[in-house]
DRENBALUM-408678 format. One line per field, with one value per residue (C-alpha): residue number from 1; x, y negated, z negated; residue in one letter. Coordinates in steps of 0.1 Angstrom, whole numbers. Layout:
REM residues N
pos	(NUM | ...)
px	(X | ...)
py	(Y | ...)
pz	(Z | ...)
code	(A | ...)
//
This chain:
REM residues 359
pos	(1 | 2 | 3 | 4 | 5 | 6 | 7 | 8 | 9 | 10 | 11 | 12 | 13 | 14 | 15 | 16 | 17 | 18 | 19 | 20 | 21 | 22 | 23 | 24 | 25 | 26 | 27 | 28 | 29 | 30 | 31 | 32 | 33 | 34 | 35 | 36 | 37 | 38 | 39 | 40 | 41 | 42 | 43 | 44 | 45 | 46 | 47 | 48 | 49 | 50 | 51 | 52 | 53 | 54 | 55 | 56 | 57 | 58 | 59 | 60 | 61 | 62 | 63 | 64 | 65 | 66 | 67 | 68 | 69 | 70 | 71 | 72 | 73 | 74 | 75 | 76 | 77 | 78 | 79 | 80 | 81 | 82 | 83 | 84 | 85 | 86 | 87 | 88 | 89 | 90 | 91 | 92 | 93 | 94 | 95 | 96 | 97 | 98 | 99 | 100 | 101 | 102 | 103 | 104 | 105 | 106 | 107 | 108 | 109 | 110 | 111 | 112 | 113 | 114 | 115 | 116 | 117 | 118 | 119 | 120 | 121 | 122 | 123 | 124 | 125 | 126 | 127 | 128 | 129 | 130 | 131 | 132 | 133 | 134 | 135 | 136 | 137 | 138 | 139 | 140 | 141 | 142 | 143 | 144 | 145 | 146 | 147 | 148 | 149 | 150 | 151 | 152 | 153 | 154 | 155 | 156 | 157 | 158 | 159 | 160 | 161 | 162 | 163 | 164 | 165 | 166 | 167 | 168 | 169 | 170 | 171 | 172 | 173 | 174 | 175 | 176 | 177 | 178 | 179 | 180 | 181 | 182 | 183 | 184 | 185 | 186 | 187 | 188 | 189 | 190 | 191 | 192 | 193 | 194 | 195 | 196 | 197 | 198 | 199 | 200 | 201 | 202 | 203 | 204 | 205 | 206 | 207 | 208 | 209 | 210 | 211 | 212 | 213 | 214 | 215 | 216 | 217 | 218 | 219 | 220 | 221 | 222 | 223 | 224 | 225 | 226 | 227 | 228 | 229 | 230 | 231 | 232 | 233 | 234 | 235 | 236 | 237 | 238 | 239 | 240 | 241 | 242 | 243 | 244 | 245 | 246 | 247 | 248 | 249 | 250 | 251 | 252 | 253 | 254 | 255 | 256 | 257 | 258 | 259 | 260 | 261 | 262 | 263 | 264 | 265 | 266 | 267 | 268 | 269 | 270 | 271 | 272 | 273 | 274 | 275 | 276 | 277 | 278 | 279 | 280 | 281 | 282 | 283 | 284 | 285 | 286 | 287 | 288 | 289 | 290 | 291 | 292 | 293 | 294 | 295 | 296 | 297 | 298 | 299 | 300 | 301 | 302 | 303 | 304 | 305 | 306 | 307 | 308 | 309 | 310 | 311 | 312 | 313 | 314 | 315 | 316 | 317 | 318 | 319 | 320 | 321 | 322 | 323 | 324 | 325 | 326 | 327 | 328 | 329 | 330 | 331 | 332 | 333 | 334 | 335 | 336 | 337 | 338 | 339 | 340 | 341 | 342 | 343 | 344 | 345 | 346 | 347 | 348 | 349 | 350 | 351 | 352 | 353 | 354 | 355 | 356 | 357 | 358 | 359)
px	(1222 | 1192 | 1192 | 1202 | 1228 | 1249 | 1237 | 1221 | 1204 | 1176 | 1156 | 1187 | 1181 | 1141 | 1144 | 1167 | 1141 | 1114 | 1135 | 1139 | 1104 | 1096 | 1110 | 1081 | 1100 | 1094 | 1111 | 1087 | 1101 | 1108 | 1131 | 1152 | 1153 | 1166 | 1192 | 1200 | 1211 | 1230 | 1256 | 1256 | 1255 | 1274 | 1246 | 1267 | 1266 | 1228 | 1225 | 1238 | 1220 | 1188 | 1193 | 1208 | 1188 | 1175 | 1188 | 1226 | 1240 | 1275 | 1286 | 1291 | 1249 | 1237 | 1266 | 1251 | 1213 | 1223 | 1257 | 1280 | 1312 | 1316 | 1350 | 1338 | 1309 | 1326 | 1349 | 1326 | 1305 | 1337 | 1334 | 1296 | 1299 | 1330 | 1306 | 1283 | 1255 | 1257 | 1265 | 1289 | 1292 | 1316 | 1311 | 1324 | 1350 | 1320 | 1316 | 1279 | 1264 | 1233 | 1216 | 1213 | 1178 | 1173 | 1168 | 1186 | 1213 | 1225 | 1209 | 1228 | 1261 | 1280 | 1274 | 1285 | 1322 | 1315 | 1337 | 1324 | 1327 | 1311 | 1290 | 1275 | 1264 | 1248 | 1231 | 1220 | 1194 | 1181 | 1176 | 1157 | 1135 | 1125 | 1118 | 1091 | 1082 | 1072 | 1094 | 1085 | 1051 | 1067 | 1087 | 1069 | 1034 | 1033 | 1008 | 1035 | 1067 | 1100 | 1118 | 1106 | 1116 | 1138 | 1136 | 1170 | 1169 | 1186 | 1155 | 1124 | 1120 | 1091 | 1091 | 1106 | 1122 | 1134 | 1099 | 1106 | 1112 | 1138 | 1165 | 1195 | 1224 | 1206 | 1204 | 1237 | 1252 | 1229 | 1253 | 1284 | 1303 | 1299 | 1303 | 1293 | 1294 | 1284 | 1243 | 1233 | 1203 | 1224 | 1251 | 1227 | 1212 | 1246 | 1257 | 1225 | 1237 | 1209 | 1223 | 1223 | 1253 | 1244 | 1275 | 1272 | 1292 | 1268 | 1248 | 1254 | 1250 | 1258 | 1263 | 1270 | 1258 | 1286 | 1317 | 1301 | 1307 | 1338 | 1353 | 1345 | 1363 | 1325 | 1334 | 1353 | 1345 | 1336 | 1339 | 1305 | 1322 | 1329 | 1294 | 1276 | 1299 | 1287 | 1252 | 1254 | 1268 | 1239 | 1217 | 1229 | 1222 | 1189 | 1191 | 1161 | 1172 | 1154 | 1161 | 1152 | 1111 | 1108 | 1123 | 1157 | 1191 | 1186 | 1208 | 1209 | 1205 | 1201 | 1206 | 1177 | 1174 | 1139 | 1156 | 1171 | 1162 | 1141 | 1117 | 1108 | 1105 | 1084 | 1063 | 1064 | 1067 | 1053 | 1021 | 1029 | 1022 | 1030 | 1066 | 1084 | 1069 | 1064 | 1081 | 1057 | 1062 | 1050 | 1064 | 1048 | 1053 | 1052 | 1036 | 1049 | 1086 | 1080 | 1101 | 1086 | 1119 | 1109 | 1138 | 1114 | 1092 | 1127 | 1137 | 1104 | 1112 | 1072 | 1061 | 1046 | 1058 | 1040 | 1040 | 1011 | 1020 | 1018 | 1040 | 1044 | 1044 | 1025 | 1023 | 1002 | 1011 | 994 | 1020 | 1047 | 1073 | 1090 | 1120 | 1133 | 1155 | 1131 | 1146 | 1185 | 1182 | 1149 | 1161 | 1135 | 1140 | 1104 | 1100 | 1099 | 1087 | 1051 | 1041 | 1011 | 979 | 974 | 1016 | 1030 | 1041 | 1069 | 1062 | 1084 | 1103 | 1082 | 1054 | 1074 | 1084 | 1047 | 1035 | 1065 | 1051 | 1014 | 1027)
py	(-1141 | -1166 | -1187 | -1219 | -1200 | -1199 | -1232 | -1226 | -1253 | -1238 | -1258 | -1249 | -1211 | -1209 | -1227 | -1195 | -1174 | -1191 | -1185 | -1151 | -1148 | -1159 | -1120 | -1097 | -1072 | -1103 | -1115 | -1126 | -1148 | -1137 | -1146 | -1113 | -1120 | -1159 | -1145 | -1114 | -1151 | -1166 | -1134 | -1131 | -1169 | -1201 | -1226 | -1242 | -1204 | -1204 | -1239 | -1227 | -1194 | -1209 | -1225 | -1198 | -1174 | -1141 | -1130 | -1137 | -1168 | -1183 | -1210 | -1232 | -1228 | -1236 | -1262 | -1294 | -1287 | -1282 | -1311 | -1284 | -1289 | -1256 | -1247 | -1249 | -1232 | -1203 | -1201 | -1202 | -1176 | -1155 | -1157 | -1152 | -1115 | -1105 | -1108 | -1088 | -1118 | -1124 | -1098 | -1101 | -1084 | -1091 | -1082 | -1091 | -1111 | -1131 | -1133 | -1138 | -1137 | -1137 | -1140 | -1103 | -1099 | -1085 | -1045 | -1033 | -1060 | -1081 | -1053 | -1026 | -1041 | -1044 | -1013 | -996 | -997 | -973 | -996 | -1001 | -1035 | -1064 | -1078 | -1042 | -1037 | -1065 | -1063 | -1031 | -1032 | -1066 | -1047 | -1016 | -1042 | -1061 | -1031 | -1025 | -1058 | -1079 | -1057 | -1028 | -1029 | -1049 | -1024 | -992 | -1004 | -1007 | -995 | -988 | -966 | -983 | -948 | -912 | -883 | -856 | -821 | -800 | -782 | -749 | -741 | -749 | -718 | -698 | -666 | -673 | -709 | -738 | -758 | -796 | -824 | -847 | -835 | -846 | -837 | -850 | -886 | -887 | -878 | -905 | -932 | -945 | -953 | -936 | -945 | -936 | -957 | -949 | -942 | -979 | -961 | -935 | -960 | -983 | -956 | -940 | -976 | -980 | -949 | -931 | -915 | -877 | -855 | -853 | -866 | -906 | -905 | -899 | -930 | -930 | -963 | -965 | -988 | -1023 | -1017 | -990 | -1014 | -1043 | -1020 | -1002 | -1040 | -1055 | -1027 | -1014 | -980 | -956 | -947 | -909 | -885 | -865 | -833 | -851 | -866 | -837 | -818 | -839 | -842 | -802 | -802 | -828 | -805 | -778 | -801 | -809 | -839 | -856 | -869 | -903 | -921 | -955 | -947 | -954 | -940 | -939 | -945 | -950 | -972 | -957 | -919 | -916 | -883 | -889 | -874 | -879 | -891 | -923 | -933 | -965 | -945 | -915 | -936 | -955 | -925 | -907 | -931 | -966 | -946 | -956 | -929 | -946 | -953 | -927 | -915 | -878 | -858 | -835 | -805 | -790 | -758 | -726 | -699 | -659 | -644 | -611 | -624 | -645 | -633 | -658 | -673 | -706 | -724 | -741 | -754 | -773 | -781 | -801 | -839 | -847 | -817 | -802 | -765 | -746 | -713 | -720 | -693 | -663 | -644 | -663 | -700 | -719 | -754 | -786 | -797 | -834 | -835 | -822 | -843 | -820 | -822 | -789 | -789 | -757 | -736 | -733 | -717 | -693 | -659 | -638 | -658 | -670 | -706 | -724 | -756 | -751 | -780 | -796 | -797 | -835 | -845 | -872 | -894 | -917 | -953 | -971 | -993 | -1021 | -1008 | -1007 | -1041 | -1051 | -1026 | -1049 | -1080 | -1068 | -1054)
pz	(-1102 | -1089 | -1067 | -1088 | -1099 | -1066 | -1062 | -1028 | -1012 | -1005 | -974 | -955 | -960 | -962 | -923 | -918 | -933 | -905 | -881 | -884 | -894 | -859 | -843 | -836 | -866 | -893 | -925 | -950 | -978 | -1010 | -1039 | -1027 | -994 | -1001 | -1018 | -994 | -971 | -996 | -999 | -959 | -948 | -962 | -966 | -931 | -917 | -925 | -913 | -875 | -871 | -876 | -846 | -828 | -799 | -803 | -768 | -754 | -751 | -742 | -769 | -734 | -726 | -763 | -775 | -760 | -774 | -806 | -809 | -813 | -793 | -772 | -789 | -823 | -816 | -805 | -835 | -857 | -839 | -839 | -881 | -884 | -858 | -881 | -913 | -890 | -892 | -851 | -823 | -799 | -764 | -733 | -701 | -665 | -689 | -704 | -737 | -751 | -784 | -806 | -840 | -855 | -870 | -907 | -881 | -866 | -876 | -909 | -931 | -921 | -909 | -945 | -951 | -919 | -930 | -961 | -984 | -1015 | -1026 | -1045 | -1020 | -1010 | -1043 | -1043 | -1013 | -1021 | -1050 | -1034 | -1002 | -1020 | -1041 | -1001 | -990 | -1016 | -1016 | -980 | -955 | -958 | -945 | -918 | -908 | -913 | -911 | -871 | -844 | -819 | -846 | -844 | -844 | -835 | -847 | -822 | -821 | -816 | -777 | -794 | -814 | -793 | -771 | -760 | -745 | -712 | -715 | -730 | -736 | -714 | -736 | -740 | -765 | -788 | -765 | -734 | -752 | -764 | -732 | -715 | -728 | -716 | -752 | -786 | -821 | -857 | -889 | -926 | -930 | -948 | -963 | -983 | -992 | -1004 | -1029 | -1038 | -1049 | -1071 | -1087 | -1069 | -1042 | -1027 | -1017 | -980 | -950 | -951 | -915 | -893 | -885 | -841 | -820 | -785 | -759 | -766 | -801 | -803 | -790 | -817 | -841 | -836 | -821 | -856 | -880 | -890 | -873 | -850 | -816 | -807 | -780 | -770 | -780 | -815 | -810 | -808 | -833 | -860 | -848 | -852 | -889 | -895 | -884 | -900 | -938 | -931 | -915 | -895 | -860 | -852 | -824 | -809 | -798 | -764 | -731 | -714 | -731 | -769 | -791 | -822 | -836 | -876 | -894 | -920 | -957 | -977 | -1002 | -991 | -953 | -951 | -926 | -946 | -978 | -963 | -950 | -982 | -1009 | -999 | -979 | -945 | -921 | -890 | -903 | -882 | -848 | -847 | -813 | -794 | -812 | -842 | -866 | -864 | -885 | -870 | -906 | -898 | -893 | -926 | -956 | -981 | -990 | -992 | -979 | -957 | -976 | -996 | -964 | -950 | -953 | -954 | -974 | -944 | -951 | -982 | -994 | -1013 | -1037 | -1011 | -992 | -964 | -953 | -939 | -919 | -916 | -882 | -889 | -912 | -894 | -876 | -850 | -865 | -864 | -898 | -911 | -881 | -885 | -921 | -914 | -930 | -908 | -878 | -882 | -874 | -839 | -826 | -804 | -786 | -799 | -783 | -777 | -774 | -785 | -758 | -764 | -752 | -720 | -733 | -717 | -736 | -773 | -769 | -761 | -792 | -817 | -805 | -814 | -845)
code	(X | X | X | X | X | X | X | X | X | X | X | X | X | X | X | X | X | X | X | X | X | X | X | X | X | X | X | X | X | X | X | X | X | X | X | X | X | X | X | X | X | X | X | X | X | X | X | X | X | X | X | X | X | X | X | X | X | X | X | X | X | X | X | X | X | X | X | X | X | X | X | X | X | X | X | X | X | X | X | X | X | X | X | X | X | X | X | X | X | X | X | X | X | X | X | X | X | X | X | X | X | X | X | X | X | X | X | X | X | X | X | X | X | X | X | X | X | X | X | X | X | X | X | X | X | X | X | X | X | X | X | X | X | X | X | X | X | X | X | X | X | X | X | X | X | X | X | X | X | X | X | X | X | X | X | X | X | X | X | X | X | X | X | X | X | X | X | X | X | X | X | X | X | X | X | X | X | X | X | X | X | X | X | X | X | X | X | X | X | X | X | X | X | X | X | X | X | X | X | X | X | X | X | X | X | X | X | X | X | X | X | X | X | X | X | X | X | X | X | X | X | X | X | X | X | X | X | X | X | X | X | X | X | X | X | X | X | X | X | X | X | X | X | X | X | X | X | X | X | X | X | X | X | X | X | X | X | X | X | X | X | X | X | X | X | X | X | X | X | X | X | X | X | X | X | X | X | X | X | X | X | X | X | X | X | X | X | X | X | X | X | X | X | X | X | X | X | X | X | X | X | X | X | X | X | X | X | X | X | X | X | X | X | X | X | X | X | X | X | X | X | X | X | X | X | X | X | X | X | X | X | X | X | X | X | X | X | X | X | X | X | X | X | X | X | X | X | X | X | X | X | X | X | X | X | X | X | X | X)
//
């Protein structure tokens, strides 16, 4: 269905597009992306959020600039953050909100709930075709990553100790509230008929992001046993850990497949090589360990692992990630993460803001 169609007007929602386009993540126009609005925002939805701040407000603080009358405001803010178009956060008994950009925000919050309805179906092929299109260059084509990819503490060991680095468990018990939602990537593939048969429940935000969520019916809360139980069977699948890329308590963990994440599509389909932020570690292969299974190399989310028709395998570390998903299922016990020559640092969070505003 076009645009005429729903009978959109459409200066109301191409001044929404500008205003979103105005974040340092952007949001090009396109036909897609006009009509991505029309399904989340009423034209007077649209109409209000292009007015609305980026960072926390209080419907009292922006009602006057913008003729609103401060209860309205805030009922109709109460709406737009139950659509999962504005987020909503309380604390010392204030309650604040702000516009939710395109990522992380209004792209993946219909989808968090795993119900399978109209509107995510149609969200999701006009979604895939953006992401080909305008956005995904914007999102994966960055000097400073937006994620980083997180190696699992069990598995990197030398001969005498752990190897230093910040791990999976260590940032999920950094955080003082845990949820998990449905992966948006996977869903949006399964309903384009497309999709794989990995665990959709295991997409982990934290923090205020975590109470949004679980506050607003998009998902449940967790426990860091249950937390790090499911982070484990993720592991266990395959899985890619990414994580927000700079330092100190992260927002957001995704468990990653090839075959749907918006990262490692990016990485291995659209070209982009700085889509997803590889962690200071690289595979290594012992040859005389190696039984030349090959579950490896079917493993490798980037193709990094090849057998190359011999006996054993064998790794590119540039292309490697770090991830550590070749390890768990190593018959001869022959894989472990080395850390590379030149590391990879990850970037304050200072500095990652600065990178996203440089682009």
């Amino acid at each position: 269905m076009n645009r005429e169609e729903m009978h959109m007007p459409d200066d109301v929602y191409e001044s929404l597009v500008k205003h979103l386009d105005e974040m340092p993540i952007r949001a090009p126009l396109s036909d897609e992306f006009l009509e991505i609005l029309g399904i989340l925002f009423t034209p007077e939805e649209a109409e209000l959020a292009a007015k609305l701040p980026f960072s926390n407000f209080t419907p009292a603080e922006l009602a006057e600039e913008i003729d609103v009358p401060a209860g309205e405001l805030a009922a109709r803010l109460e709406t737009m953050a139950s659509r999962g178009t504005v987020f909503k956060s309380t604390k010392g008994g204030e309650t604040r909100y702000r516009l939710l950009p395109p990522l992380v925000g209004f792209s993946e919050t219909p989808f968090w709930p795993g119900k399978d309805n109209d509107t995510v179906r149609r969200l999701s092929p006009l979604w895939i075709k953006y992401l080909h299109g305008p956005w995904g260059k914007e999102i994966a084509d960055r000097k400073v990553p937006l994620v980083r990819a997180v190696p699992v503490q069990e598995e990197v060991e030398s001969s005498s100790q752990v190897l230093p680095f910040e791990t999976i468990r260590e940032l999920a018990e950094k955080v003082d509230y845990r949820a998990v939602a449905y992966c948006p990537c996977r869903q949006m593939k399964a309903y384009m008929g497309e999709g794989c048969e990995h665990e959709r429940e295991n997409c982990f935000h934290f923090g205020s992001m975590g109470r949004y969520i679980v506050e607003q019916g998009m998902g449940r809360e967790l426990t860091l046993e249950e937390t790090l139980r499911k982070l484990a069977e993720a592991h266990e699948e395959g899985l890619v850990f990414s994580a927000d890329n700079y330092q100190g308590k992260v927002s957001t963990i995704c468990c990653c497949c090839e075959c749907c994440c918006v990262f490692l599509q990016s990485r291995n389909v659209l070209g982009f090589a700085n889509a997803l932020a590889p962690s200071s570690y690289a595979a290594a292969v012992e040859e005389e360990s190696c039984l030349g299974c090959g579950t490896c190399e079917e493993r490798c989310p980037v193709g990094a692992i090849s057998l190359h028709g011999g006996d054993t395998a064998g790794v590119d570390a540039a292309l490697c990630l770090g991830c550590g998903v070749c390890i768990p299922t190593c018959s001869g016990d022959a894989i472990t993460l080395e850390r590379r020559e030149a590391p990879v640092g990850v970037p304050t969070l200072q500095d990652f803001l600065m990178g996203q505003v440089q682009g």
